[in-house]
mmCIF file of the N, C-alpha and C atoms, coordinates in Angstrom:
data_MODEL
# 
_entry.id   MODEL 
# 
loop_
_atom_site.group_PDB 
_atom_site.id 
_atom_site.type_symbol 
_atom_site.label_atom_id 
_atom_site.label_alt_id 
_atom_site.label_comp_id 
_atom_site.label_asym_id 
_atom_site.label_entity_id 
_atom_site.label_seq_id 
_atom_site.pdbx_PDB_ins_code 
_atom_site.Cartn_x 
_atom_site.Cartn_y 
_atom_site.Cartn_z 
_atom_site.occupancy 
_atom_site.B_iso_or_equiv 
_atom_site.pdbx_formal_charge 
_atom_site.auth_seq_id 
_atom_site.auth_comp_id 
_atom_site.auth_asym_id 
_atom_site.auth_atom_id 
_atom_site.pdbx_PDB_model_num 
ATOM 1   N N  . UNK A 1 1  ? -6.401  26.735 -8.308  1.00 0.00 ? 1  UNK A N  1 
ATOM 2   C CA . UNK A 1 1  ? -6.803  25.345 -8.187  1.00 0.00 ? 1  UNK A CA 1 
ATOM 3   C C  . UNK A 1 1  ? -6.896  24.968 -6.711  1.00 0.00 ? 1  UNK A C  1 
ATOM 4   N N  . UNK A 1 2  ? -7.750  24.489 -6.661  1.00 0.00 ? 2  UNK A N  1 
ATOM 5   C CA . UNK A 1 2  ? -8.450  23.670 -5.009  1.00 0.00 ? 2  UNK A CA 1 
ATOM 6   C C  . UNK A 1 2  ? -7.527  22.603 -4.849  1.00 0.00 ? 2  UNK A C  1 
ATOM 7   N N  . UNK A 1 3  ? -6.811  22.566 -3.134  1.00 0.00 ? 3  UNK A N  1 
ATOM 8   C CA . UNK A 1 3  ? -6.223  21.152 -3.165  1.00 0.00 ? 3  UNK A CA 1 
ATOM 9   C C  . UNK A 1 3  ? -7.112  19.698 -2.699  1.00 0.00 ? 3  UNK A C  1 
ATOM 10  N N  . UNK A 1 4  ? -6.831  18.896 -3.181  1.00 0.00 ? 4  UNK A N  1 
ATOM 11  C CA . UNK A 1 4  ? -7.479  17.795 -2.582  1.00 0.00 ? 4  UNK A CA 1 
ATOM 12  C C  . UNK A 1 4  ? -6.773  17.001 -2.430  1.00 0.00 ? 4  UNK A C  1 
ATOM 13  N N  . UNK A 1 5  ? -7.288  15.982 -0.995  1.00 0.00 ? 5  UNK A N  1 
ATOM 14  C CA . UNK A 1 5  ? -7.032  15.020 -0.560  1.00 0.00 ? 5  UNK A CA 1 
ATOM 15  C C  . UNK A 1 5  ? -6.575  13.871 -1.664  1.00 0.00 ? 5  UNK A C  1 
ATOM 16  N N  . UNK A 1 6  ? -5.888  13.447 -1.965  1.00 0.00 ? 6  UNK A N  1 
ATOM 17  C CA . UNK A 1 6  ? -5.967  11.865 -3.022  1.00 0.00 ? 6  UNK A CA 1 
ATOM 18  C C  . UNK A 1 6  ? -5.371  10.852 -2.114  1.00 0.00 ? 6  UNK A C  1 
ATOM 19  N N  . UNK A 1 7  ? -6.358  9.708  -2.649  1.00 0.00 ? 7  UNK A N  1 
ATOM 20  C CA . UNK A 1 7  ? -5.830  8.400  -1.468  1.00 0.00 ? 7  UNK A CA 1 
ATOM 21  C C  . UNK A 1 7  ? -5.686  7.093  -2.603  1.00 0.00 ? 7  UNK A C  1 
ATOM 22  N N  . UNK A 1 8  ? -5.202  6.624  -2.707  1.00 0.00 ? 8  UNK A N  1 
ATOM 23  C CA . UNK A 1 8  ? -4.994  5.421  -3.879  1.00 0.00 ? 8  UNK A CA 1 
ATOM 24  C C  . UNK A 1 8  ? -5.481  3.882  -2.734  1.00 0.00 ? 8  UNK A C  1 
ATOM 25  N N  . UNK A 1 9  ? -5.912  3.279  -3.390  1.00 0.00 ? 9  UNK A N  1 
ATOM 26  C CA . UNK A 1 9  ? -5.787  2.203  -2.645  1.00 0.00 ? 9  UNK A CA 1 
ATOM 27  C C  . UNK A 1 9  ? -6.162  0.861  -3.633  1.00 0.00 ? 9  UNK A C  1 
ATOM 28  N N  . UNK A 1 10 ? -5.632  -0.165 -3.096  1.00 0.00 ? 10 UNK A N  1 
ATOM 29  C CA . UNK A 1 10 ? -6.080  -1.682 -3.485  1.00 0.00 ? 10 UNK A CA 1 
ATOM 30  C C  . UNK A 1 10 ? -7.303  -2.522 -2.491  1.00 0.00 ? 10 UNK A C  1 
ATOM 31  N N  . UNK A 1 11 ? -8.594  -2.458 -3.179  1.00 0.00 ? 11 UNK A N  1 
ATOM 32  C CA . UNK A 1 11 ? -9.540  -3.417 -2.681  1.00 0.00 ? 11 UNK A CA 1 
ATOM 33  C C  . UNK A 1 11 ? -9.635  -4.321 -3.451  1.00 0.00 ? 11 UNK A C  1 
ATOM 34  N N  . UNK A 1 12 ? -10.714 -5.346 -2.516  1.00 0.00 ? 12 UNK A N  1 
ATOM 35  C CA . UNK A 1 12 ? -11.245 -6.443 -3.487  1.00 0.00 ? 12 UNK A CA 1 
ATOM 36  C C  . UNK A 1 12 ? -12.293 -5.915 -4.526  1.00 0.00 ? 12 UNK A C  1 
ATOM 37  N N  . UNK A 1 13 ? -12.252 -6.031 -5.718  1.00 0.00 ? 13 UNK A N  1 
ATOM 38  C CA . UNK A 1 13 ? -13.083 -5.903 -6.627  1.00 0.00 ? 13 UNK A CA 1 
ATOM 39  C C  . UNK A 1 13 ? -14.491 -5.882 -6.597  1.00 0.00 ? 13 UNK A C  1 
ATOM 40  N N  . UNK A 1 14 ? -14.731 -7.271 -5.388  1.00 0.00 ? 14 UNK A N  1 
ATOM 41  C CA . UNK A 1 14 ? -15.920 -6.876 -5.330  1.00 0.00 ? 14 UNK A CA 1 
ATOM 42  C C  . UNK A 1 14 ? -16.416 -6.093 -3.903  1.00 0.00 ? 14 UNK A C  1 
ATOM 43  N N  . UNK A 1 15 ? -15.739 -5.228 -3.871  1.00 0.00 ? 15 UNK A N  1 
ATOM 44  C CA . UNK A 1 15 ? -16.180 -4.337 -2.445  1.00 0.00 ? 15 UNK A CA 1 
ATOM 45  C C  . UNK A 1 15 ? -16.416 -2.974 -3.288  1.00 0.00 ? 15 UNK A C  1 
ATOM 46  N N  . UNK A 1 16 ? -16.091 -2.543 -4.564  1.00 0.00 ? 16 UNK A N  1 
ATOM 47  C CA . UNK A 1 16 ? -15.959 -1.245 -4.768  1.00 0.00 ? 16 UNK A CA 1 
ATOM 48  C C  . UNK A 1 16 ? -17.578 -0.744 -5.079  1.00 0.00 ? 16 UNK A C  1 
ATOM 49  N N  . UNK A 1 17 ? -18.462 -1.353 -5.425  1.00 0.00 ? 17 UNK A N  1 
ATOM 50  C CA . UNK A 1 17 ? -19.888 -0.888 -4.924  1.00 0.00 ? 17 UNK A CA 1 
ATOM 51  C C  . UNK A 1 17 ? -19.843 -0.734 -3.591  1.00 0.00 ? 17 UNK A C  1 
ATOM 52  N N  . UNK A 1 18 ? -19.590 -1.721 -2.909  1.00 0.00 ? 18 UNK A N  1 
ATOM 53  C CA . UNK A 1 18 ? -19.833 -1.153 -1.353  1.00 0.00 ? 18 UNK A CA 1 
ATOM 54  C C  . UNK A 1 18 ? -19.280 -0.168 -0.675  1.00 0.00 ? 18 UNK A C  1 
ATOM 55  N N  . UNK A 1 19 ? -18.132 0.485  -1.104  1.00 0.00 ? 19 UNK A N  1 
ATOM 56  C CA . UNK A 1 19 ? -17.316 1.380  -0.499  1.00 0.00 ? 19 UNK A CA 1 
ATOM 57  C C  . UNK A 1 19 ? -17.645 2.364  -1.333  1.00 0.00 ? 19 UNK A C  1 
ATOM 58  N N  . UNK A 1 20 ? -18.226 2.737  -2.528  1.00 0.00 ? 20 UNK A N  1 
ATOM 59  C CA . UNK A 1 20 ? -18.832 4.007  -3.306  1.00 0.00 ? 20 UNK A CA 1 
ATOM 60  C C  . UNK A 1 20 ? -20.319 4.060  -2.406  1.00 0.00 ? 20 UNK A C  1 
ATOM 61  N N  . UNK A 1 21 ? -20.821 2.947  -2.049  1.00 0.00 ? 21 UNK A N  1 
ATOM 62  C CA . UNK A 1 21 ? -22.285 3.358  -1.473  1.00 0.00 ? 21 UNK A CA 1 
ATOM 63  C C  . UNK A 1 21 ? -21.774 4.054  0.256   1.00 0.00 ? 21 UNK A C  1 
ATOM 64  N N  . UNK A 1 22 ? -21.156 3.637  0.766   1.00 0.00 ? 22 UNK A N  1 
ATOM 65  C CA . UNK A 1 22 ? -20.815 4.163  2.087   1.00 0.00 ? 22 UNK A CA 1 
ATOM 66  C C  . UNK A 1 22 ? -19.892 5.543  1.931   1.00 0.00 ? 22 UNK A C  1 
ATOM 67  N N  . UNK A 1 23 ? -19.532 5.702  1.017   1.00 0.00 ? 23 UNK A N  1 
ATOM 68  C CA . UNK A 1 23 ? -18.864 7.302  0.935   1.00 0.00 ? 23 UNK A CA 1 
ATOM 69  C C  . UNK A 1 23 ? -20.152 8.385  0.230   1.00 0.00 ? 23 UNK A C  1 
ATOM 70  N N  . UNK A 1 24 ? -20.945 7.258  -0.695  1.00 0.00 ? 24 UNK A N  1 
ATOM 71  C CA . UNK A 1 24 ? -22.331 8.328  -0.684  1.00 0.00 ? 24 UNK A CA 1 
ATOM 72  C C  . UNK A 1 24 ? -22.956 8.629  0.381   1.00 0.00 ? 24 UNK A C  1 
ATOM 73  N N  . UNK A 1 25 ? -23.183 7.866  1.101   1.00 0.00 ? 25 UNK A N  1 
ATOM 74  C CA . UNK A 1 25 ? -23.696 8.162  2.713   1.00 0.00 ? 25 UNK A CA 1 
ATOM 75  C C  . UNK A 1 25 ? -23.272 9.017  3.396   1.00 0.00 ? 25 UNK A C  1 
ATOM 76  N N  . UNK A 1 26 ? -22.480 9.478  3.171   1.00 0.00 ? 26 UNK A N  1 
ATOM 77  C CA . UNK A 1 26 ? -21.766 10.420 3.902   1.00 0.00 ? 26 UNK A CA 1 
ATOM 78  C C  . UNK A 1 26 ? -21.640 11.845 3.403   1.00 0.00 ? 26 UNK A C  1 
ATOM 79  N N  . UNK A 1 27 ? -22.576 12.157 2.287   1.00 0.00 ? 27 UNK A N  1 
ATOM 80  C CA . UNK A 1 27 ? -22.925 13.734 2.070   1.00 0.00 ? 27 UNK A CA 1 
ATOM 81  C C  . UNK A 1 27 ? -21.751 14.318 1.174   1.00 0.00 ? 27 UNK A C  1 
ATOM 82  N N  . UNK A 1 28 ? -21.165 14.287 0.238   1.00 0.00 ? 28 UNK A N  1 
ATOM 83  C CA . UNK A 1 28 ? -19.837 15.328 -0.167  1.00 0.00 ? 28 UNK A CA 1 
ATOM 84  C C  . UNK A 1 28 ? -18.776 15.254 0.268   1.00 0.00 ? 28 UNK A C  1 
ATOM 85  N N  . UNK A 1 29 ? -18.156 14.283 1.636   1.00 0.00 ? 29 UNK A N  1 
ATOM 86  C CA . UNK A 1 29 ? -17.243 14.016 1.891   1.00 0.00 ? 29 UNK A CA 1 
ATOM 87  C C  . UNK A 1 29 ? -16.281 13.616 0.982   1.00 0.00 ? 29 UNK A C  1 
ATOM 88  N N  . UNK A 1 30 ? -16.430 12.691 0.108   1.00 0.00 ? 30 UNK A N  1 
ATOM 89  C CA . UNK A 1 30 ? -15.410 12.254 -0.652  1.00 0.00 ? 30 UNK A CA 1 
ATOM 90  C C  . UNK A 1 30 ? -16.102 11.755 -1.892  1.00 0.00 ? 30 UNK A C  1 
ATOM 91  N N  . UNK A 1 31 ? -15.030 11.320 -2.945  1.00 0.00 ? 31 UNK A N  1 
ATOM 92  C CA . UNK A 1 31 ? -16.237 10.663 -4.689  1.00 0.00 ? 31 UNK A CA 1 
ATOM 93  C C  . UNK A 1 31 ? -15.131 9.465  -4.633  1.00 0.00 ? 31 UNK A C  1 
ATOM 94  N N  . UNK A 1 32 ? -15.195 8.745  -4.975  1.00 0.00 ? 32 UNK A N  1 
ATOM 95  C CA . UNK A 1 32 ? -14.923 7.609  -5.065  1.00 0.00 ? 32 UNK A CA 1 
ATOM 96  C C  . UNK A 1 32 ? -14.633 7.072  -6.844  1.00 0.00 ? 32 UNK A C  1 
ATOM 97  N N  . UNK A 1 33 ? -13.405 6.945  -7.184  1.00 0.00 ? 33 UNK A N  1 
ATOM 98  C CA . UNK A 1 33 ? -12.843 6.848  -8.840  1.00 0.00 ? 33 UNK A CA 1 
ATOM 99  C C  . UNK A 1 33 ? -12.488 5.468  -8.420  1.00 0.00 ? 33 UNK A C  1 
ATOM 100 N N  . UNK A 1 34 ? -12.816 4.843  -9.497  1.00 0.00 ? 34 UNK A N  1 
ATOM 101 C CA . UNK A 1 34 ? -12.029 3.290  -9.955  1.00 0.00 ? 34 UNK A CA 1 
ATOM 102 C C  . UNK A 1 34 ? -11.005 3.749  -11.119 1.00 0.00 ? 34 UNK A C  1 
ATOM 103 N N  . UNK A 1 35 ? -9.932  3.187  -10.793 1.00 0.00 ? 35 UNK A N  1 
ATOM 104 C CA . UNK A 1 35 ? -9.050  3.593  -11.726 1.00 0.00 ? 35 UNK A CA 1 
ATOM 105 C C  . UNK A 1 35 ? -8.654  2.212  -12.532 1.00 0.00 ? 35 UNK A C  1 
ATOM 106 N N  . UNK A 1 36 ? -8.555  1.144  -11.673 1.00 0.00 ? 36 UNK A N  1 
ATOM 107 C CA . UNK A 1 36 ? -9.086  -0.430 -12.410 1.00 0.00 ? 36 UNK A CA 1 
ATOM 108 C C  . UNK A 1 36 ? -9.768  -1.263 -11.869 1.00 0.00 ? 36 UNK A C  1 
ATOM 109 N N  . UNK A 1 37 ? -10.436 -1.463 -12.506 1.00 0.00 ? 37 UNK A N  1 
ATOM 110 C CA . UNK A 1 37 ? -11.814 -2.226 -11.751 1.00 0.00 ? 37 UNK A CA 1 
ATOM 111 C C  . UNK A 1 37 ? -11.523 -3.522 -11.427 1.00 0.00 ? 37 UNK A C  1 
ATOM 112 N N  . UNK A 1 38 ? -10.698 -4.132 -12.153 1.00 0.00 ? 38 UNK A N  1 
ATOM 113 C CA . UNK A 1 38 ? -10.354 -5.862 -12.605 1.00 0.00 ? 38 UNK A CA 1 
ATOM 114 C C  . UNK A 1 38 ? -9.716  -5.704 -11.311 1.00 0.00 ? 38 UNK A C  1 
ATOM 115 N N  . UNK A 1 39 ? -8.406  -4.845 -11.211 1.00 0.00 ? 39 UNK A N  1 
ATOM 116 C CA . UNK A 1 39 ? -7.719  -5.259 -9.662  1.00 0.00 ? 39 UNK A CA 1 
ATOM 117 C C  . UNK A 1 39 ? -8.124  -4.335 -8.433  1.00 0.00 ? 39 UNK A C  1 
ATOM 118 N N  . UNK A 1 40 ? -9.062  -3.743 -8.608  1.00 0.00 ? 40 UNK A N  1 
ATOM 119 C CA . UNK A 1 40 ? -9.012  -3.381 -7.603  1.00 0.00 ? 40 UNK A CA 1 
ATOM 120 C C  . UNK A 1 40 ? -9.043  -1.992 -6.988  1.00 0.00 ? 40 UNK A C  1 
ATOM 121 N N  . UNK A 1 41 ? -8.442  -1.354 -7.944  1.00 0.00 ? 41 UNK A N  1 
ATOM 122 C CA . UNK A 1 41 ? -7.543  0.006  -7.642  1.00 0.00 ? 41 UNK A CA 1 
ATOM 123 C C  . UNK A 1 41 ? -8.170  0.964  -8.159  1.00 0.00 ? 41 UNK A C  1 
ATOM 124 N N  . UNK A 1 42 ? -8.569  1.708  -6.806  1.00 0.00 ? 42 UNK A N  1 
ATOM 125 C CA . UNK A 1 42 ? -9.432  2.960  -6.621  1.00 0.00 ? 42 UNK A CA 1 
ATOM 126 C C  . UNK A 1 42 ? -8.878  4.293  -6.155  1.00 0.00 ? 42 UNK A C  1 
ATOM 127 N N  . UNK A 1 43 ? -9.645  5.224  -6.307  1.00 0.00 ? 43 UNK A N  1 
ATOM 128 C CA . UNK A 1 43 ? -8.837  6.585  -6.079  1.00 0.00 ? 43 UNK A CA 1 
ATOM 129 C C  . UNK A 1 43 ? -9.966  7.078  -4.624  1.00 0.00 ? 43 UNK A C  1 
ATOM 130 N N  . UNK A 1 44 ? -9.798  7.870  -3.902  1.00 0.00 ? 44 UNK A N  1 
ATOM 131 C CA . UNK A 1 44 ? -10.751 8.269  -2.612  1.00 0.00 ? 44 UNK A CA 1 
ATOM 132 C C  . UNK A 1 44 ? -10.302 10.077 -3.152  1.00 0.00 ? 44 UNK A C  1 
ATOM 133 N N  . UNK A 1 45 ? -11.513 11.050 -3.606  1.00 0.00 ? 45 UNK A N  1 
ATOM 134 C CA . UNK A 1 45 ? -11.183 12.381 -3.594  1.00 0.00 ? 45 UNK A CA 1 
ATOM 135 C C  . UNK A 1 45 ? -11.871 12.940 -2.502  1.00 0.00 ? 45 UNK A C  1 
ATOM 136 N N  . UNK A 1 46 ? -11.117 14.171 -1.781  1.00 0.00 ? 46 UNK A N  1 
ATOM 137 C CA . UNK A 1 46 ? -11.960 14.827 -0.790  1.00 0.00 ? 46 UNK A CA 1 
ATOM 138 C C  . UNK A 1 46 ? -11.457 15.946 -0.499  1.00 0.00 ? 46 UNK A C  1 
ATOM 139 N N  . UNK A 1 47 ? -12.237 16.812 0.011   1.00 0.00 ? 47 UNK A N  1 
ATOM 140 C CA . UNK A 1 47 ? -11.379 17.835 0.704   1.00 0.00 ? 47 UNK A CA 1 
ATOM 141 C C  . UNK A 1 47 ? -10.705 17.756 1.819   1.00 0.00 ? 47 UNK A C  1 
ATOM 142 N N  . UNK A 1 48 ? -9.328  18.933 1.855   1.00 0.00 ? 48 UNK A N  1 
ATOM 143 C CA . UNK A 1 48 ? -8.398  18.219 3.130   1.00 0.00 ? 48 UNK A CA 1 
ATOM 144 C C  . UNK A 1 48 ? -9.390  18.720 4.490   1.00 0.00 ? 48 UNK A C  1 
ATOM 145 N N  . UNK A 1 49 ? -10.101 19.283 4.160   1.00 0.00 ? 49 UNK A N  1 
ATOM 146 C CA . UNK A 1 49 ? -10.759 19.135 5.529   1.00 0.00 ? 49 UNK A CA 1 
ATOM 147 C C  . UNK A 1 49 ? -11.442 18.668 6.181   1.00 0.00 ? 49 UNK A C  1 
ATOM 148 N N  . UNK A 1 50 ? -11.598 17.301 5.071   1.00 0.00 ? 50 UNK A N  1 
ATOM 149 C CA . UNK A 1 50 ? -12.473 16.288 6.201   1.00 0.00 ? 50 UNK A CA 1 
ATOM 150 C C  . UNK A 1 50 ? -11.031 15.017 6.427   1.00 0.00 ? 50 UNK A C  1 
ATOM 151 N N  . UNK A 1 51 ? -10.042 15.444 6.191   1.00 0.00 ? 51 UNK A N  1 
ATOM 152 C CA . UNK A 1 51 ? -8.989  14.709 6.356   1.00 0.00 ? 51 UNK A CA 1 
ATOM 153 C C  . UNK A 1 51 ? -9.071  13.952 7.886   1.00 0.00 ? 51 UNK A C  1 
ATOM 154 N N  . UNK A 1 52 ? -8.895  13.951 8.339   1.00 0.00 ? 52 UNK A N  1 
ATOM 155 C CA . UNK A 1 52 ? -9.280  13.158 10.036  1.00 0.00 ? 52 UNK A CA 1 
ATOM 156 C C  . UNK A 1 52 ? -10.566 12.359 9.847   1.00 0.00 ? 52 UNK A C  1 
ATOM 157 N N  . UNK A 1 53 ? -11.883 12.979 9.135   1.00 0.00 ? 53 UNK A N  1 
ATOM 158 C CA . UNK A 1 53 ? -12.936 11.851 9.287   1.00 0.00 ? 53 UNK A CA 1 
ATOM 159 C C  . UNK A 1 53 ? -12.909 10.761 7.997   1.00 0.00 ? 53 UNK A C  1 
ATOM 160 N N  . UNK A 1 54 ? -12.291 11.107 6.775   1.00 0.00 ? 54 UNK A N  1 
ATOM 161 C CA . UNK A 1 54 ? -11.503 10.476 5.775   1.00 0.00 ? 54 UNK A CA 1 
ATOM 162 C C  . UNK A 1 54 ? -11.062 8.729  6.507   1.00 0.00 ? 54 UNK A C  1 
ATOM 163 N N  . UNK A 1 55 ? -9.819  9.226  6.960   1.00 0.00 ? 55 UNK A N  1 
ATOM 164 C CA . UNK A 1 55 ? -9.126  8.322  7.663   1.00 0.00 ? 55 UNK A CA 1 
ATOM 165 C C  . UNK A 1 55 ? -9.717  7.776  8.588   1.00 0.00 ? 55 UNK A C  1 
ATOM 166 N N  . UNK A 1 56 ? -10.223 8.622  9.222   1.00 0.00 ? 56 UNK A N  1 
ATOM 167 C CA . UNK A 1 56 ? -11.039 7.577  10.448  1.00 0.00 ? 56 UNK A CA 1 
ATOM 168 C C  . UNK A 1 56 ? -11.889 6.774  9.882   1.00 0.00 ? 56 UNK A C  1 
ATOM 169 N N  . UNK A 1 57 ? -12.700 6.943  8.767   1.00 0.00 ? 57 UNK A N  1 
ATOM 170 C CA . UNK A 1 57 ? -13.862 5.971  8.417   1.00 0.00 ? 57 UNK A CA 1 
ATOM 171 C C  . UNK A 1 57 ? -13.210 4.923  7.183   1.00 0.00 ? 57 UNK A C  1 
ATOM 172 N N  . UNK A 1 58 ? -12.020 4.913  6.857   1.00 0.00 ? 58 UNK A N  1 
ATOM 173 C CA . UNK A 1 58 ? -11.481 3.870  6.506   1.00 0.00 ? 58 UNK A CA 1 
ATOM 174 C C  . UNK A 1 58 ? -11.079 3.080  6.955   1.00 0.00 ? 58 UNK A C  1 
ATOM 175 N N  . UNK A 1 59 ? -10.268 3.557  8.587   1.00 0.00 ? 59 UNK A N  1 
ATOM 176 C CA . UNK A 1 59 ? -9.463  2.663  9.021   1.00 0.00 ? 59 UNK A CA 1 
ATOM 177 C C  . UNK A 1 59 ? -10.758 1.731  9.926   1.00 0.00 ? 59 UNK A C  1 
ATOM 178 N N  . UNK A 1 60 ? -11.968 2.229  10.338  1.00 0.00 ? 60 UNK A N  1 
ATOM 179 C CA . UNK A 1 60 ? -12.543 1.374  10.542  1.00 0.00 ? 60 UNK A CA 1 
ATOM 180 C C  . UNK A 1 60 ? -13.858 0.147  9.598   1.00 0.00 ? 60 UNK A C  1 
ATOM 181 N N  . UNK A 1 61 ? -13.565 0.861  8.613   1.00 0.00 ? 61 UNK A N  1 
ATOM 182 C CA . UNK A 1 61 ? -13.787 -0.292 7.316   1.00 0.00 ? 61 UNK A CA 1 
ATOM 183 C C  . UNK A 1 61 ? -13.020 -1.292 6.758   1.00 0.00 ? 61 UNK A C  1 
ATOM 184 N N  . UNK A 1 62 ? -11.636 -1.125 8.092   1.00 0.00 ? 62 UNK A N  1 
ATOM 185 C CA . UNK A 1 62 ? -10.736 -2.316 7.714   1.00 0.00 ? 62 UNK A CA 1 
ATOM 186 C C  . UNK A 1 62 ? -11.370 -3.254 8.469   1.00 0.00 ? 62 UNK A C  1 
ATOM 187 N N  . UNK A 1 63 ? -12.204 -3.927 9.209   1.00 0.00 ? 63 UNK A N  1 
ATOM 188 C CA . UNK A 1 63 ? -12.888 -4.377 9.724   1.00 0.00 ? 63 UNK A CA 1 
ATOM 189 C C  . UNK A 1 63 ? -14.015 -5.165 8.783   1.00 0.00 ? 63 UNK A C  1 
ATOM 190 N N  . UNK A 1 64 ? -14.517 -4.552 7.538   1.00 0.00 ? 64 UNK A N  1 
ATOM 191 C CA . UNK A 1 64 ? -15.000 -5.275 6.814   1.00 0.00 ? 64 UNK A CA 1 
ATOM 192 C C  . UNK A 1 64 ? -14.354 -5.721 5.788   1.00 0.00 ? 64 UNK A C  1 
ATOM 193 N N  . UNK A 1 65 ? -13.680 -4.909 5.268   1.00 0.00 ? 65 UNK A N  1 
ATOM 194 C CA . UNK A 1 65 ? -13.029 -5.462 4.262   1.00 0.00 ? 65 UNK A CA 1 
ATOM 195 C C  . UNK A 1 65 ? -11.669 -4.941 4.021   1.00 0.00 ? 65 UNK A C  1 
ATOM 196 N N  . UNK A 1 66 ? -11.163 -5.584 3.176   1.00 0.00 ? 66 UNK A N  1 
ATOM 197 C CA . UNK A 1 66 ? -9.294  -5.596 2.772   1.00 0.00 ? 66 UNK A CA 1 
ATOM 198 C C  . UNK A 1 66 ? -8.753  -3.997 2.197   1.00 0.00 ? 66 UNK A C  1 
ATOM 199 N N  . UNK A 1 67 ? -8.403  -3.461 3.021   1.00 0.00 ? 67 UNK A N  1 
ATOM 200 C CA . UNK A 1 67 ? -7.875  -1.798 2.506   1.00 0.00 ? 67 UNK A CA 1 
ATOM 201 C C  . UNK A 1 67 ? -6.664  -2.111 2.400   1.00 0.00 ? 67 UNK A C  1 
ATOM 202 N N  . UNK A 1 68 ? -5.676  -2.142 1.025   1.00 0.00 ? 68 UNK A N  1 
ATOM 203 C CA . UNK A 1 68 ? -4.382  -1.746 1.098   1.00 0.00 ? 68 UNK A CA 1 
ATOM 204 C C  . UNK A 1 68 ? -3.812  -0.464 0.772   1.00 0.00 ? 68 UNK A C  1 
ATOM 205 N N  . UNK A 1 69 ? -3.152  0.227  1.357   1.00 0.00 ? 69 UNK A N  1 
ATOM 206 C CA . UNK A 1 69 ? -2.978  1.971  1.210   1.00 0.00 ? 69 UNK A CA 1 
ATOM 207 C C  . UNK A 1 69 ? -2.424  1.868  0.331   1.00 0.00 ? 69 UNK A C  1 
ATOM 208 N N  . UNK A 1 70 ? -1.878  2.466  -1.163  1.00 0.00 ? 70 UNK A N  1 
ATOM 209 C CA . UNK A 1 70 ? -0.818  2.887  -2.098  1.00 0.00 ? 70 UNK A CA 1 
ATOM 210 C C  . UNK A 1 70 ? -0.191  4.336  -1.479  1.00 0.00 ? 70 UNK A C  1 
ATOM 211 N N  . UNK A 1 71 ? -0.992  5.372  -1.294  1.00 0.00 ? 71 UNK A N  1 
ATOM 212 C CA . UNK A 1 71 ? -0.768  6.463  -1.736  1.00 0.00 ? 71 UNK A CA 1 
ATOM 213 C C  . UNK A 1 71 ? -1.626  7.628  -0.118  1.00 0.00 ? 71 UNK A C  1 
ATOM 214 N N  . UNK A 1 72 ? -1.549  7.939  0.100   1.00 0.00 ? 72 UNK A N  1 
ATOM 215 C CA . UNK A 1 72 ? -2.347  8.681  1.532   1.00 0.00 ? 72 UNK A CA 1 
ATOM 216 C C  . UNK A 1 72 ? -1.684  9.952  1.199   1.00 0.00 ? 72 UNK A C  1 
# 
C-alpha cells in the first residue's frame, strides 16, 4: 500500500467548489473528498511528495478564504 498525505480540514461550505477547482489546476497533486458538505469538512489526498507544495498552496489560500487544520 502507497502512503499518502491526509489533511482534514474545516472550510466554509461554500468555498469547497472553489478549493476542488484550484487543486484541479494543479495536475495530480492532490483530490479533494468532502466528507460533510453541510459543515464544511473536507479531506486533501496527495502524495507525500508534493508535501511542501501541498502546504505551501494552502497556507497561501488562507488569504482567501477560512482554512481550519483538523488533521496535517
Amino acid at each position: 500500500m502507497v502512503d499518502c498525505l491526509r489533511i482534514e480540514a474545516l472550510i466554509d461550505p461554500r468555498d469547497i467548489c472553489f478549493l476542488n477547482g484550484i487543486l484541479e489546476g494543479y495536475d495530480n497533486m492532490a483530490v479533494l473528498r468532502t466528507l460533510d458538505s453541510s459543515r464544511g469538512l473536507v479531506e486533501i489526498l496527495a502524495s507525500p511528495c508534493y508535501q511542501d507544495e501541498i502546504y505551501e498552496l494552502l497556507n497561501s489560500l488562507q488569504t482567501e478564504m477560512t482554512i481550519k487544520f483538523i488533521r496535517r
